[in-house]
N, C-alpha and C positions, 0 to 999 in steps of 0.2 A: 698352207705349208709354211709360209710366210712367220707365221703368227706363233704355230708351234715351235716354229727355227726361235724367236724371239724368248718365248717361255722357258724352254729348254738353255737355252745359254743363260735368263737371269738367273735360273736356280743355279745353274752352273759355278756362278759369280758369286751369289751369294751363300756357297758350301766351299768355296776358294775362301772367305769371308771368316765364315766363323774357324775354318784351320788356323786361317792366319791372325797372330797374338796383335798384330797391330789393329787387327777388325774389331776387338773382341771390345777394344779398351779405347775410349776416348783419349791421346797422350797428354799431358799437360803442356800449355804452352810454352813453360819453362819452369824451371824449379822454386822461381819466386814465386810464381802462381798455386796459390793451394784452395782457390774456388774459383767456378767461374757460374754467373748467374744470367741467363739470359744474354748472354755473348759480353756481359763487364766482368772482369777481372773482378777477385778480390785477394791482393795481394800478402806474403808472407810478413813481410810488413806492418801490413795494419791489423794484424791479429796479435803484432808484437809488440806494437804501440801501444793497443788496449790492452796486453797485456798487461806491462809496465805500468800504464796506469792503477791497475784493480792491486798488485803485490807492494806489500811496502819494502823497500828496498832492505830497510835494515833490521826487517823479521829474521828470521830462520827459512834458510832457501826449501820449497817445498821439495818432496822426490820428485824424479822422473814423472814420474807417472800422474800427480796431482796436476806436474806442470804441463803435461800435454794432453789433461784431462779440463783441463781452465780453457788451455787453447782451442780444442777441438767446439769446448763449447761459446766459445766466445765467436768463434768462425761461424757455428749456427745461428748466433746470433747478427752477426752482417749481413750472412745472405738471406735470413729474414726482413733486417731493414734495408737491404738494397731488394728486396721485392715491392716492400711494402712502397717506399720512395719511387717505386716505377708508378705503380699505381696512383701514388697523389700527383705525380707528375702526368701521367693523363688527363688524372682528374683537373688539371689548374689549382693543387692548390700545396704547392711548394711554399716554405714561409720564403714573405719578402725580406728586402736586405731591413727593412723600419724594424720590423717582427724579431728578427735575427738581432739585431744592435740592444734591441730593448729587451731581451731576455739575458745578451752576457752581460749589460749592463747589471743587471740583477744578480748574475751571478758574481759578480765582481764582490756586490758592495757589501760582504761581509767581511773584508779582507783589506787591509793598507794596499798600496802599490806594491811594498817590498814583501808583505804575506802572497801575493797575486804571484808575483814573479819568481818566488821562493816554489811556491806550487807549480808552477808552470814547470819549473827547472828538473822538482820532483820525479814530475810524472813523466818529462821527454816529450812535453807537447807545446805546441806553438802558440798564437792568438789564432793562426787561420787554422788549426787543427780545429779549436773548440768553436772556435764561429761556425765552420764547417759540420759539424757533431749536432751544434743548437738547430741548424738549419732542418737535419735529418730529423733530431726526434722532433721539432714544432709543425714539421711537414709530414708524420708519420700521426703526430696528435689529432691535423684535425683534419687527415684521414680518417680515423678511429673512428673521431667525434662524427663524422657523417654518415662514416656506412656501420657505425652499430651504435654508438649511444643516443644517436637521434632517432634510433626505429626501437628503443625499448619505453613502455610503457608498462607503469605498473598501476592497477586500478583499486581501487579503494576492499571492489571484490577479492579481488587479490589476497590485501590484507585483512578481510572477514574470514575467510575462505581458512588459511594461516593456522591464524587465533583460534578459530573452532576446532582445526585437526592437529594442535596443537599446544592446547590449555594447560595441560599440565607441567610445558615446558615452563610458565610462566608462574606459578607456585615457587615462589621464595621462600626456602626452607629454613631460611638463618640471614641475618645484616650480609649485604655485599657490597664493597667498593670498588668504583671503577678507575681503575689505577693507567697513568700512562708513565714513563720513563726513558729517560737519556743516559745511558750506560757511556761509559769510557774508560777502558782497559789503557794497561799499559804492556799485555799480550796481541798485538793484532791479529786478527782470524781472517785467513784471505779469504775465508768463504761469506762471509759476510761483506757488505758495502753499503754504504750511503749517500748520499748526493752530489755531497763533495768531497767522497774520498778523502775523508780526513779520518786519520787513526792518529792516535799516539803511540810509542814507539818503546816507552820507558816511564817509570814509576813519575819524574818530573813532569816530562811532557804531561801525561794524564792529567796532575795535580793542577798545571797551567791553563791546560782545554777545559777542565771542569771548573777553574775559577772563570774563564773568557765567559763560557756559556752563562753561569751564574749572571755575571754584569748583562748579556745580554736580556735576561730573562727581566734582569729588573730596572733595565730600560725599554721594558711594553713588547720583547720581541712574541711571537706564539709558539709557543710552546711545542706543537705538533709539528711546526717547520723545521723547527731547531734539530728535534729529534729528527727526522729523515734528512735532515744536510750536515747530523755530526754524529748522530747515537751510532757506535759499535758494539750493534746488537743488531738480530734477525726482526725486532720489533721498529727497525726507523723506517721499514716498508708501511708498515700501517701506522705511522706518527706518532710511536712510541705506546703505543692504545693497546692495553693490553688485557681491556676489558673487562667484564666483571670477577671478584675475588671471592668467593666464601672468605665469610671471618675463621671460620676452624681451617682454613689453609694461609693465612697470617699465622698458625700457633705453631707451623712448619718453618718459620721464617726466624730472620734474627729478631729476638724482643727487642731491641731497642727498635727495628724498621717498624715492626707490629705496634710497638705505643706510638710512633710518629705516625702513622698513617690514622691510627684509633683518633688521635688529636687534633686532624687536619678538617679544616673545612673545605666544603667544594669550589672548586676555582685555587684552592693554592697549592703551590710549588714549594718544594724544602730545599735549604742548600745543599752541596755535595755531599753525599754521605760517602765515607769510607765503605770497603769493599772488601770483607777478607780476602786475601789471596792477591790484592794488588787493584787499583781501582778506583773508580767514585761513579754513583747511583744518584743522578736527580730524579724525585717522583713529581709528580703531579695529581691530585685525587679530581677527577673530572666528577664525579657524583656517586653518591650510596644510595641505597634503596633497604626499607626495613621487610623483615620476614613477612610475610603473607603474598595471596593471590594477585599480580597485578593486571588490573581491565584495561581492556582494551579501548576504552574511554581514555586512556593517559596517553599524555599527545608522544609520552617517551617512547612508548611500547609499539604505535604507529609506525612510527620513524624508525625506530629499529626494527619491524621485520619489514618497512619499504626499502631500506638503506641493503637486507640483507636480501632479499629478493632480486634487487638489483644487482648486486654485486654477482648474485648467481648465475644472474641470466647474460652480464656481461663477459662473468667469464668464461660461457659455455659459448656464445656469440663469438668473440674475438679465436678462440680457439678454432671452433670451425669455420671462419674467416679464413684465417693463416694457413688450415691445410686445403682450403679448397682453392688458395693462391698458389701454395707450393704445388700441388698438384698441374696445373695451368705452366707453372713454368718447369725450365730447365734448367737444371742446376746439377753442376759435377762437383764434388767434392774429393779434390786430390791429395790433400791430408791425410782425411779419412782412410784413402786406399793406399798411402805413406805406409802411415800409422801399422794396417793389419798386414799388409806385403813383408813388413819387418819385424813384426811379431811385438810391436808395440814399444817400437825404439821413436827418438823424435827424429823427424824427414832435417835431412842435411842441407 
């Protein structure tokens, strides 16, 4: 009697529960709180912070709606790397302060002191901000590097296997060069970013970045670096590589870009080329290849479906990583329930 007295009152409890709006809804700890992941906060704050950093202040303000569409997903992106950071922190393998010092180091040293602290000013971040930042992704790095890019293997079968169901991809129908490029507008696109969040702002600025860059290039910098810590273009994620060109899609192009590239040997860089519309265009030709079958005897053609295999399987890997962690945790996103409760106004 006991037992069903006990049953009958939790249901009881738990139908008092779901009436009551306080049951229904986890409240937020307070209104600076717009996530919490595993019982850590992530603060209104530091979505604000990264905000600021990704917009260049003296673009064109986005709408409402771009800007608490940047924000909501920049929030997704903390409480991914405050998951992921739990996890290396089980694991032991948070970067130490050595790992940490010798990465801002590096990021420093394209910059004077007074470019460093111009930027610093910029974006509304500290030295403990970014030290803090380097900590998280060098500690989320070689997470990664352990629990996925150390268990991927690609065998030689692999790329037989490729090549054979696949032959025809490799029938070059016409000259193709593989072009990469360092773009610099003087329109910044806050959708776009690069390593160092460097845009220019104005037709000068541009014409100054693309001469900086130029000096570095031909004091031995790499080319692929440059592009992913200054190109404002969607191509500085993959270091400016934008892969193979058909020649009959140069005749789509400006002719003066079409004869500079026709005249470029492999391995070289052009200076900044103007840009109708406002701008300057560094290319780089990393290598051509002429019309016909390429075998799979060439150590290029190897490398490129191991390199592309790779890439596949890590990023099928990492993905279902990430949701098989979100899953495991807990995570409220009070934003989010801001955001739709107000029919998609920003939370106050």
């Amino acid at each position: 009697m006991k037992r069903r007295f006990l049953a009958i009152a939790a249901m009881a409890a738990m139908a008092a529960c779901l009436l009551a709006a306080s049951c229904q809804k986890e409240l937020a700890p307070g209104p600076d709180v717009w996530a919490v992941v595993n019982g850590k906060q992530v603060l209104q704050a530091d979505v604000e912070k990264a905000y600021r950093s990704r917009v260049n202040a003296d673009a064109p303000n986005p709408s409402q709606e771009e800007s608490l569409s940047l924000k909501l997903s920049i929030l997704d992106e903390l409480v991914n790397s405050e998951i992921l950071l739990e996890h290396a922190s089980k694991m032991n393998l948070v970067a130490s302060d050595a790992e940490v010092e010798d990465k801002f180091t590096e990021s420093k040293s394209p910059y004077t002191e007074e470019e460093f602290q111009k930027k610093l000013h910029d974006t509304g971040l500290t030295v403990d901000d970014l030290k803090s930042e380097i900590r998280r992704q060098v500690s989320i790095e070689k997470l990664l590097n352990r629990e996925i890019l150390a268990k991927i293997s690609i065998t030689d079968q692999d790329v037989n296997n490729f090549y054979n169901q696949n032959r025809a991809q490799f029938n070059v129908a016409e000259p193709q060069y593989r072009i990469a490029q360092i773009v610099v507008t003087p329109h910044p696109d806050a959708s776009v970013h690069n390593r160092k969040n460097d845009k220019a702002t104005n037709e000068t600025e541009a014409r100054q970045k693309a001469g900086i860059l130029q000096q570095k290039l031909n004091a031995g910098a790499d080319f692929s670096q440059l592009a992913m810590d200054y190109s404002e273009d969607t191509s500085a994620a993959t270091g400016g590589d934008l892969g193979f060109i058909p020649e009959s899609a140069l005749n789509q192009s400006d002719p003066v870009l079409k004869k500079t590239v026709l005249s470029m040997k492999p391995g070289e860089s052009t200076p900044p080329i103007p840009v109708k519309g406002g701008g300057y265009r560094i290319l780089k030709l990393i290598g051509k290849e002429a019309a016909g079958q390429r075998e799979l005897s060439d150590p290029q053609v190897q490398q490129g479906i191991r390199d592309m295999l790779r890439n596949r399987k890590e990023q099928l890997l990492r993905s279902a990583y990430m949701t098989e962690l979100r899953n495991e945790a807990h995570v409220t996103n009070y934003m989010a329930r801001q955001v739709l409760e107000s029919a998609g106004k920003l939370p106050n």
